[in-house]
N, C-alpha and C positions, 0 to 999 in steps of 0.2 A: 584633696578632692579634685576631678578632672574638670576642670573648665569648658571642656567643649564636647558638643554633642557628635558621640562616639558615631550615628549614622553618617553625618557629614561634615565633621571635621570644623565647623563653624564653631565660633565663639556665642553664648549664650545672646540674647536679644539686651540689649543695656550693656554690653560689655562694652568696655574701651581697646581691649584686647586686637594686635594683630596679627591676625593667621594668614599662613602663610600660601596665597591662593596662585595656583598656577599663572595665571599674567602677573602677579607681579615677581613672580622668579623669573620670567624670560624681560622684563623690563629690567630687573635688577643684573642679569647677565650683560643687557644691552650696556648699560652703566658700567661695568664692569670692563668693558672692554678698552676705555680708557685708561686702564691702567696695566690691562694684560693685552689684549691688542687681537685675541680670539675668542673670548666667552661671547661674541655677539652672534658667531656661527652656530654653535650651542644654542644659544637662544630663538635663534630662528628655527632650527633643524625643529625646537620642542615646540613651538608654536604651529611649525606646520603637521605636525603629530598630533597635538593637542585640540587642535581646531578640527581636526577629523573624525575626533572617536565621539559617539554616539551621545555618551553621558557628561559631554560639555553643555553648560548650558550657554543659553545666547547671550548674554551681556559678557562672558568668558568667549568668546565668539567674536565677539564685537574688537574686543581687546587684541585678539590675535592679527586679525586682520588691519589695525591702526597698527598692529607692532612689527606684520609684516611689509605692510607698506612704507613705515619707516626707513626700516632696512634696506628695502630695492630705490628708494627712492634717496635714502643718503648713498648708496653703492655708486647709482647709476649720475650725482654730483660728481664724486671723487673720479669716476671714472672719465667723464670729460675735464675734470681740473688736470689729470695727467695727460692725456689727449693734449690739451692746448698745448698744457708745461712743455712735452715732448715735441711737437711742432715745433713751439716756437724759440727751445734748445735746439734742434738741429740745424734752425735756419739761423741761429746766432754761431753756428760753431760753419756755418759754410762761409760766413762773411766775414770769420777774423774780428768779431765787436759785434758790442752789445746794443743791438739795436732798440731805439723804443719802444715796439711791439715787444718783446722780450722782457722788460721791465711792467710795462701793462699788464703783461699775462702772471709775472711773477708776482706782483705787490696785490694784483685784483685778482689771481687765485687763491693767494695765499687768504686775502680778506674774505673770499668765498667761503676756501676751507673752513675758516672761523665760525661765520656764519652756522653753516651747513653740521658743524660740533653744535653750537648751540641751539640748534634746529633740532636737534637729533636727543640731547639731553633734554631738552623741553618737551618733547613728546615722551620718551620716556617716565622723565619724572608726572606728566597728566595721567598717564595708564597707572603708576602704581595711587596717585590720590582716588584716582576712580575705581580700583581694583579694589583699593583699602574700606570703601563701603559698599563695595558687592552694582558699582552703578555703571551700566555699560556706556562706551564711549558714544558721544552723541552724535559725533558721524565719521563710522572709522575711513570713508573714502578720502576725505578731504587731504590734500596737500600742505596745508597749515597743523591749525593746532584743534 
């Protein structure tokens, strides 16, 4: 017997059952990307599709928008941790030695980085607990969590 209600694809009311609801497939790509290193572009490309068509609803809405700001907002980290890295690699490579600033930027980018992983899986893993009972995120603007 089918478990879920063949109009919308939902698991009956009392189930424990989890279906498989469009934020958490682009959450779960995000996840993924740590180990493939491009399902996160995938997941965003379908969140900004997703977020567009008509018969989303708004707590699937809400998701999008915390999962695309995730994205821009871990991007646009990485892209100044390279920015310094590469400054302050070529200012070590004009001076023969490794200057201090060079190791500041290497040991508190790299700890950045980390940061910034587990900033990035942390919001991810919030969208699919909140996806998993159909509840929209409580403020997808926020920079935190």
């Amino acid at each position: 017997m089918d478990e879920t209600n063949n109009t919308t694809g939902q698991a009956p009311s009392g189930s424990n059952a989890l279906t498989m609801q469009r934020p958490l497939i682009v959450a779960l790509l995000y996840l993924l990307n740590i180990f493939l290193g491009f399902s996160v572009f995938i997941g965003l490309i379908l969140a900004y599709i997703w977020r567009a068509e008509d018969q989303a609803q708004e707590w699937e809405r809400t998701h999008y928008t915390y999962l695309i700001r995730t994205f821009w907002i871990g991007a646009g980290v990485m892209v100044w941790i390279a920015t310094a890295f590469g400054i302050a690699s070529s200012q070590a490579v004009e001076n023969d030695s490794i200057p201090v600033g060079f190791l500041v930027v290497f040991f508190g980018g790299g700890a950045l980085f980390m940061l910034t992983a587990v900033w990035f899986c942390v919001r991810a893993v919030l969208s699919i607990v909140k996806s998993g009972n159909r509840e929209a995120m409580p403020n997808p603007q926020t920079w935190l969590f």
